[in-house]
ChimeraX commands (.cxc) that place a marker at each C-alpha (Angstrom):
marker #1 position 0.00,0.00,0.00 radius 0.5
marker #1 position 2.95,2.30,0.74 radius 0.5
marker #1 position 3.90,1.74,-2.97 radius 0.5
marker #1 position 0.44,2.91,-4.28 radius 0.5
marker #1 position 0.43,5.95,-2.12 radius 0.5
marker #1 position 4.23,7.04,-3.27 radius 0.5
marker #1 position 2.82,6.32,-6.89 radius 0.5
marker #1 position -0.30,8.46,-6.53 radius 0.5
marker #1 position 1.65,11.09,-4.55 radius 0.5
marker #1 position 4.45,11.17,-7.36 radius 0.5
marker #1 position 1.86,11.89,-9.95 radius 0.5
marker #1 position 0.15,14.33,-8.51 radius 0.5
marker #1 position 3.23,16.22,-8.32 radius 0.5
marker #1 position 3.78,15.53,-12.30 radius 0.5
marker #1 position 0.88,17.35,-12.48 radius 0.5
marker #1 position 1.42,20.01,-10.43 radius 0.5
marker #1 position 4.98,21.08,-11.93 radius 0.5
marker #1 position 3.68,21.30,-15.26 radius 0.5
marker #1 position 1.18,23.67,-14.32 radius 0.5
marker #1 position 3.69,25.77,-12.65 radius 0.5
marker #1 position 5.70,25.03,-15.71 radius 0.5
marker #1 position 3.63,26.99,-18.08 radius 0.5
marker #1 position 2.75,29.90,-15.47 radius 0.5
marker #1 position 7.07,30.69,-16.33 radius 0.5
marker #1 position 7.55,34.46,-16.63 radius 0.5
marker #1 position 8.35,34.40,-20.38 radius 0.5
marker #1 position 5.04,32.52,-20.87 radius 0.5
marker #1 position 2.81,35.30,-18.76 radius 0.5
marker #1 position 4.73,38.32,-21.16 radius 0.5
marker #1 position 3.90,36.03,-24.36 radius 0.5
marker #1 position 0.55,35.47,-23.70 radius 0.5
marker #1 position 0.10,39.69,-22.45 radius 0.5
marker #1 position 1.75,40.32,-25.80 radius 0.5
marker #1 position -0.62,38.29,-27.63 radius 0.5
marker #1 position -3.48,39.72,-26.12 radius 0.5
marker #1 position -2.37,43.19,-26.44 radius 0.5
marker #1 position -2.05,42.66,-29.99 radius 0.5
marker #1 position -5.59,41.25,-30.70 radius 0.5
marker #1 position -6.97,44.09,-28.74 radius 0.5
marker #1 position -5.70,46.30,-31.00 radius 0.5
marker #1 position -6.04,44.37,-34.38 radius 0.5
marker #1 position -10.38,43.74,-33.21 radius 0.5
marker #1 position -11.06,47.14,-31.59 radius 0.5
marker #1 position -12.61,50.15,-33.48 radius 0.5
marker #1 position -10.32,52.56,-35.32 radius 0.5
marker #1 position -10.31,55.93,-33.32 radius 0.5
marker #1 position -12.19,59.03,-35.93 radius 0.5
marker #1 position -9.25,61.05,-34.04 radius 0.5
marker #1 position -7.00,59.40,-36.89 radius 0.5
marker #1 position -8.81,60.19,-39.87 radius 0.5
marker #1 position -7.09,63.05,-42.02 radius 0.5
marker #1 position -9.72,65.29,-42.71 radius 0.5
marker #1 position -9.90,66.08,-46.42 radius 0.5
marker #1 position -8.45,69.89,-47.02 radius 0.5
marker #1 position -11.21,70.85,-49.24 radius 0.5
marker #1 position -14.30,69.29,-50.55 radius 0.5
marker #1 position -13.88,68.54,-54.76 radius 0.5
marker #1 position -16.61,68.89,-56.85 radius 0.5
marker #1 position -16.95,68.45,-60.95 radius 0.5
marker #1 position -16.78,71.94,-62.58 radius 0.5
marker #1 position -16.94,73.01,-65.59 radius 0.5
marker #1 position -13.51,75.56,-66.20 radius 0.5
marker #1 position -12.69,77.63,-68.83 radius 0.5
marker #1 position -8.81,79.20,-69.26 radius 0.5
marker #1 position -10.05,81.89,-67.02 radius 0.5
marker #1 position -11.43,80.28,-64.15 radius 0.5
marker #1 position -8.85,77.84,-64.13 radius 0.5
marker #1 position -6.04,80.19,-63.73 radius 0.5
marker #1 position -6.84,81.01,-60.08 radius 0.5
marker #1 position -6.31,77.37,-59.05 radius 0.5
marker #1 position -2.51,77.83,-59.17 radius 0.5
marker #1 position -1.22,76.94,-55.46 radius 0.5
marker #1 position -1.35,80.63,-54.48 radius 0.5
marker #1 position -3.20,82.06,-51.55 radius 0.5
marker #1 position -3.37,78.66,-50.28 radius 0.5
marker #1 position -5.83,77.80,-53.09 radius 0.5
marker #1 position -5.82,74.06,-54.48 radius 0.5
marker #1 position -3.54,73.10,-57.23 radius 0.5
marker #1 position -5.22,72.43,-60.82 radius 0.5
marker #1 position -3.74,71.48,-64.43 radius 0.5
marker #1 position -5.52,70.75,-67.63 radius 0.5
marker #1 position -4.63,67.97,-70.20 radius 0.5
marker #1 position -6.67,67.55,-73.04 radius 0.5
marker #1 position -9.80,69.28,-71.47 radius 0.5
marker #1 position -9.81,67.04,-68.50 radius 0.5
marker #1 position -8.70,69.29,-65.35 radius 0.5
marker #1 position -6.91,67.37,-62.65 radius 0.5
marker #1 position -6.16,68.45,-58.92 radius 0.5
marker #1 position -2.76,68.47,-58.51 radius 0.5
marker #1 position -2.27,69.65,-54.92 radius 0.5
marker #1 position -0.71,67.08,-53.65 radius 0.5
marker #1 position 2.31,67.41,-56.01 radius 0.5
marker #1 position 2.12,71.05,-54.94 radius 0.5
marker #1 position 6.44,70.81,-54.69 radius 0.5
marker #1 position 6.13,70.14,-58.12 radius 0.5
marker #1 position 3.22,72.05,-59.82 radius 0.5
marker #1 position 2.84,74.40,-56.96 radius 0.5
marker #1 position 4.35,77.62,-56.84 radius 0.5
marker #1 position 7.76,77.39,-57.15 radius 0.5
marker #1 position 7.78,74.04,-58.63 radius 0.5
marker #1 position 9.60,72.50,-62.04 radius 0.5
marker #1 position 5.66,72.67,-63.54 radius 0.5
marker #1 position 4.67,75.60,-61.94 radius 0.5
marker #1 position 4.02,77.67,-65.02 radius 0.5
marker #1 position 0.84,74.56,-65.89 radius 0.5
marker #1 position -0.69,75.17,-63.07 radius 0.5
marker #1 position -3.70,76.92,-63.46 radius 0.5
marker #1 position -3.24,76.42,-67.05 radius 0.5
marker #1 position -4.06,73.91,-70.12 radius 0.5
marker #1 position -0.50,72.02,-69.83 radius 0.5
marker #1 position -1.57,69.53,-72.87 radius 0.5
marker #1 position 1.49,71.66,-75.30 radius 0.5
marker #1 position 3.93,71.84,-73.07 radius 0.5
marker #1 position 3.56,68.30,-71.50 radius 0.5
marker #1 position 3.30,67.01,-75.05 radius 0.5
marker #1 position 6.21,69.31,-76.40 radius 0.5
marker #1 position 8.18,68.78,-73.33 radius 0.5
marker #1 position 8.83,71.83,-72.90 radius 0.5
marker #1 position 8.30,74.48,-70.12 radius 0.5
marker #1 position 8.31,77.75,-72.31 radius 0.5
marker #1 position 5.64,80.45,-71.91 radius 0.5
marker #1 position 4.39,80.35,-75.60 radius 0.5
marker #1 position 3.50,76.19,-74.80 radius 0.5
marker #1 position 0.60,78.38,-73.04 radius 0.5
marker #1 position -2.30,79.56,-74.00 radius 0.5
marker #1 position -2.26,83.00,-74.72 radius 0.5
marker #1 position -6.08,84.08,-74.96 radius 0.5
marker #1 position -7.46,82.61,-72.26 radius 0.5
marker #1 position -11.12,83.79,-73.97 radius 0.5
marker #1 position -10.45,82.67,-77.02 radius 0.5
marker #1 position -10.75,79.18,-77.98 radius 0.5
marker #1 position -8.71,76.04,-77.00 radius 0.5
marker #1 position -6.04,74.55,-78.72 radius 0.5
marker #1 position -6.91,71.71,-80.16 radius 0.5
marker #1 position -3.41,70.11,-80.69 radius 0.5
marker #1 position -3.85,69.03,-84.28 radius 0.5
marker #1 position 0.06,69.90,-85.03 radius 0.5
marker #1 position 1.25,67.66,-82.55 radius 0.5
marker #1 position 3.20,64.94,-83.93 radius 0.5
marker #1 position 2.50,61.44,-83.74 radius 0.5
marker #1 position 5.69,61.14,-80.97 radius 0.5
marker #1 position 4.02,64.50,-79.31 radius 0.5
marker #1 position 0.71,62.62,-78.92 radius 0.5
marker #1 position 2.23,59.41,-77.72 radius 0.5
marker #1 position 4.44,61.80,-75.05 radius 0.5
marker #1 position 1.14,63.30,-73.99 radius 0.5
marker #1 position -0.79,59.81,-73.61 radius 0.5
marker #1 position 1.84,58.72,-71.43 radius 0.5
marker #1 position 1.26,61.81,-69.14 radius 0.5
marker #1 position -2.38,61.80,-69.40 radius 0.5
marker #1 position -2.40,58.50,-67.96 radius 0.5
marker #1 position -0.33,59.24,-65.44 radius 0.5
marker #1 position -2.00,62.28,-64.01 radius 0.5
marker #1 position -5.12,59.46,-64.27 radius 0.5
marker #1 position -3.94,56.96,-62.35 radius 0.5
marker #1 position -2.48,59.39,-59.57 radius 0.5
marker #1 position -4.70,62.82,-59.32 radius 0.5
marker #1 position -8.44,63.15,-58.71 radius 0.5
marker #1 position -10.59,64.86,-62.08 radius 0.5
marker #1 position -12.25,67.93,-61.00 radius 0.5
marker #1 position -13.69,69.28,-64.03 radius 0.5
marker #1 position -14.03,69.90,-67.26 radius 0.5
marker #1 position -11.65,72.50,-69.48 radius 0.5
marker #1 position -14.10,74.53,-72.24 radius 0.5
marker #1 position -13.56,77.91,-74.13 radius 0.5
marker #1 position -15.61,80.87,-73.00 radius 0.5
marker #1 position -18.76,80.10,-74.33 radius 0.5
marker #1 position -18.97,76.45,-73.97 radius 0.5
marker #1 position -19.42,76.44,-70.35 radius 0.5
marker #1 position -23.84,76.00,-70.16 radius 0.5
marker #1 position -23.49,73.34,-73.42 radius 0.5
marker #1 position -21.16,70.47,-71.44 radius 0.5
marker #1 position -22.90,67.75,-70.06 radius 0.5
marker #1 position -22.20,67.30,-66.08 radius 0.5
marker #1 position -21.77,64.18,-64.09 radius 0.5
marker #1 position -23.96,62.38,-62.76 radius 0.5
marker #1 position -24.18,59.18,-60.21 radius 0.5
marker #1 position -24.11,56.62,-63.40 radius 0.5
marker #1 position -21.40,58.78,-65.75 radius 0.5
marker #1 position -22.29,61.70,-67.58 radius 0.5
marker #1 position -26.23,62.81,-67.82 radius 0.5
marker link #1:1,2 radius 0.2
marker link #1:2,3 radius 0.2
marker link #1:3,4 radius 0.2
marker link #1:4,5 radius 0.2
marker link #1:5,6 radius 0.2
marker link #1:6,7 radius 0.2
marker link #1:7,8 radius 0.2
marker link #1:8,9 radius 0.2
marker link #1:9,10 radius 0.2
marker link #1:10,11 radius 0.2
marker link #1:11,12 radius 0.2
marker link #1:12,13 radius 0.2
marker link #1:13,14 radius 0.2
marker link #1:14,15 radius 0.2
marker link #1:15,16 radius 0.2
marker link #1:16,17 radius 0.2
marker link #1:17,18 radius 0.2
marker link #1:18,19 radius 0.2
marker link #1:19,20 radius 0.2
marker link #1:20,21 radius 0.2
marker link #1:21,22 radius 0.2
marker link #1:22,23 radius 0.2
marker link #1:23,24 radius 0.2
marker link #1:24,25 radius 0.2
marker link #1:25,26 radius 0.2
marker link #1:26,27 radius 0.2
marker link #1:27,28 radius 0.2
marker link #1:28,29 radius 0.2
marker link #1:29,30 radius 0.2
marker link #1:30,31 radius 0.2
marker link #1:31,32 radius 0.2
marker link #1:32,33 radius 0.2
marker link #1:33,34 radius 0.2
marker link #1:34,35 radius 0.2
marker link #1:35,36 radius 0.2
marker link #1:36,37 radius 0.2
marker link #1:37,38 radius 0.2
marker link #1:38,39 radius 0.2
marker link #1:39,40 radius 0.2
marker link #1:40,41 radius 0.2
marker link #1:41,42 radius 0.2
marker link #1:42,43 radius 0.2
marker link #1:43,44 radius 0.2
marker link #1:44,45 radius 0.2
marker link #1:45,46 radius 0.2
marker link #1:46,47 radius 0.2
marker link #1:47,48 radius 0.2
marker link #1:48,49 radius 0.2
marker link #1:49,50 radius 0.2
marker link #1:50,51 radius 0.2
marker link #1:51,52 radius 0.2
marker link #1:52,53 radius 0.2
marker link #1:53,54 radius 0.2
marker link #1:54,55 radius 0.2
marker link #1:55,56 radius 0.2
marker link #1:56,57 radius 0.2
marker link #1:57,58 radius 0.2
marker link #1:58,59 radius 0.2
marker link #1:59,60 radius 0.2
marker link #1:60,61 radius 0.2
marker link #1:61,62 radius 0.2
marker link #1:62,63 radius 0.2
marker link #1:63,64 radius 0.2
marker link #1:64,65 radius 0.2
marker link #1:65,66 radius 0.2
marker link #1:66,67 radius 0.2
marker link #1:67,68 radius 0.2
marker link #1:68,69 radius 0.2
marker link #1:69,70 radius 0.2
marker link #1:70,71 radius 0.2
marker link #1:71,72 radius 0.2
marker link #1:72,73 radius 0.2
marker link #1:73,74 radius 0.2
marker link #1:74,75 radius 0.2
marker link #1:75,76 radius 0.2
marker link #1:76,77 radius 0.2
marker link #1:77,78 radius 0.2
marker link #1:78,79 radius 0.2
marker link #1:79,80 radius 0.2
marker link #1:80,81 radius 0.2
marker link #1:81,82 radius 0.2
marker link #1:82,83 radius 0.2
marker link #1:83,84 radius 0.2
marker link #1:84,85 radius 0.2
marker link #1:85,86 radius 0.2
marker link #1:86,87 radius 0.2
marker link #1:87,88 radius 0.2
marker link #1:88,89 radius 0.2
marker link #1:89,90 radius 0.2
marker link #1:90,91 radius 0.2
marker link #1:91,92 radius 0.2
marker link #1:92,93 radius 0.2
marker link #1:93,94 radius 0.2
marker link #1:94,95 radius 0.2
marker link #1:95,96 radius 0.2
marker link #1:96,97 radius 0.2
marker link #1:97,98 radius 0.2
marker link #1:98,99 radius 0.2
marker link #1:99,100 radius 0.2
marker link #1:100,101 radius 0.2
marker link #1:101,102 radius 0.2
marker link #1:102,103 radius 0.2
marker link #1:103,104 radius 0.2
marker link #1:104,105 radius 0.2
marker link #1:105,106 radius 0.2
marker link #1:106,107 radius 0.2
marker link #1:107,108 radius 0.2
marker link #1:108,109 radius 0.2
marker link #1:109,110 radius 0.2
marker link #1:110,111 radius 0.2
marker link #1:111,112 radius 0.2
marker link #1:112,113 radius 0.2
marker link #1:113,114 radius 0.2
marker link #1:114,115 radius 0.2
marker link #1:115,116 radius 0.2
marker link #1:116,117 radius 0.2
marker link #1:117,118 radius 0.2
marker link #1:118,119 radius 0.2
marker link #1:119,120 radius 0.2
marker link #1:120,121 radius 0.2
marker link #1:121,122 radius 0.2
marker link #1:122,123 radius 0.2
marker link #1:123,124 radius 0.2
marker link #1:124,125 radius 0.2
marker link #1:125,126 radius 0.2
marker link #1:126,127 radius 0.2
marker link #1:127,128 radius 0.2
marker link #1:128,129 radius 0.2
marker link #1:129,130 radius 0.2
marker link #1:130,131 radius 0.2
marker link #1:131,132 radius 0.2
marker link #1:132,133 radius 0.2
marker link #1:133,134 radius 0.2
marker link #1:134,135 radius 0.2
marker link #1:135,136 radius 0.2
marker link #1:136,137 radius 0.2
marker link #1:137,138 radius 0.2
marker link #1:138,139 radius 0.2
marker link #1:139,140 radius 0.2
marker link #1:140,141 radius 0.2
marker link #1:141,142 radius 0.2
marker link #1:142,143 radius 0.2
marker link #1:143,144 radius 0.2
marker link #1:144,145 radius 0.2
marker link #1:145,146 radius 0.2
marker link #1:146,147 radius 0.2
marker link #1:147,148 radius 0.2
marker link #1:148,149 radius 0.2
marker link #1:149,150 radius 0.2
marker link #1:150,151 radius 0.2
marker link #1:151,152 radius 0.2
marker link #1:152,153 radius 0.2
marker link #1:153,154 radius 0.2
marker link #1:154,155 radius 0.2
marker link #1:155,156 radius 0.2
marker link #1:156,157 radius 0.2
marker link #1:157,158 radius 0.2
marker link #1:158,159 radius 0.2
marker link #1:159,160 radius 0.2
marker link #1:160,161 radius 0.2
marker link #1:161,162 radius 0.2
marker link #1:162,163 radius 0.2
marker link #1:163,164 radius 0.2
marker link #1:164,165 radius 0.2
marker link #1:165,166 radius 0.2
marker link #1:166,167 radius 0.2
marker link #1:167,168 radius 0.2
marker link #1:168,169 radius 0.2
marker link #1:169,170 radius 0.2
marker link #1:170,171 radius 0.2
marker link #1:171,172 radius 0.2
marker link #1:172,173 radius 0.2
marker link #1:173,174 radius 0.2
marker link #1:174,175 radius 0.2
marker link #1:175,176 radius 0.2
marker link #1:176,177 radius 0.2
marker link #1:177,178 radius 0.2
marker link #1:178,179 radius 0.2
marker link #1:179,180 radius 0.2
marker link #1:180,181 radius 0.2
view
């Protein structure tokens, strides 16, 4: 009987050490660690971390006029035209803002110059109530040199609005939810 007792005894310690075995140190700062990072993984994202948006963007319909204001000055937004599309630009503003490499496009129809590659002042429009140059010198390499920036500014910057001579402005169609009504 003395033999069954020391048996039962001995493995009741067994049992005992290994659950002092897991409650180590390194164990308890594991399993705080892990919990600590599923609490914040599951809970709710604070609205204290949201950046607000600077200014609200809605489709306009510009003409060389109206668009010039929207040059980075006065703490106004950032805005370029390419091919009658007008794109917001601000937050390249160390590039098309002012004192930028592409300052001089913004605020302006850059479709010339960015298909020219050049940065001249007679790549811009000139009349900014007359009508828009429709880039029908451009050569085949010109065109291809504007695609390429078209799509960039397309795949990076936000369309605000439309580019349209002086005149055009109450005949372009506007957005709507589905496309263009």
């Amino acid at each position: 009987m003395d033999y069954v007792e020391k048996r039962v005894a001995q493995e009741a310690a067994k049992v005992a050490s290994t659950t002092t075995e897991f409650l180590t140190p390194l164990n308890l700062i594991l399993l705080g660690l892990f919990l600590w990072t599923t609490y914040t993984f599951l809970r709710p994202a604070s609205p204290y971390l949201v950046p607000a948006d600077p200014h609200a963007t809605i489709f306009k319909v510009f003409t060389p006029r109206t668009l010039l204001p929207f040059n980075g000055e006065n703490n106004q937004p950032v805005y370029l035209a390419v091919r009658g599309r007008v794109f917001d630009v601000s937050s390249g503003r160390s590039f098309y803002g002012p004192g930028g490499p592409y300052s001089n496009f913004a605020g302006r129809d850059a479709s010339r110059g960015l298909a020219c590659g050049s940065f001249d002042e007679e790549m811009l429009t000139k009349d900014l109530d007359g009508p828009l140059d429709k880039l029908a010198d451009l050569t085949p390499d010109q065109l291809e040199a504007l695609q390429g920036w078209e799509d960039k500014f397309t795949d990076k910057y936000l369309v605000v609005g439309k580019l349209v001579a002086v005149g055009d402005e109450k005949t372009v169609k506007r957005p709507s939810a589905c496309g263009f009504a």
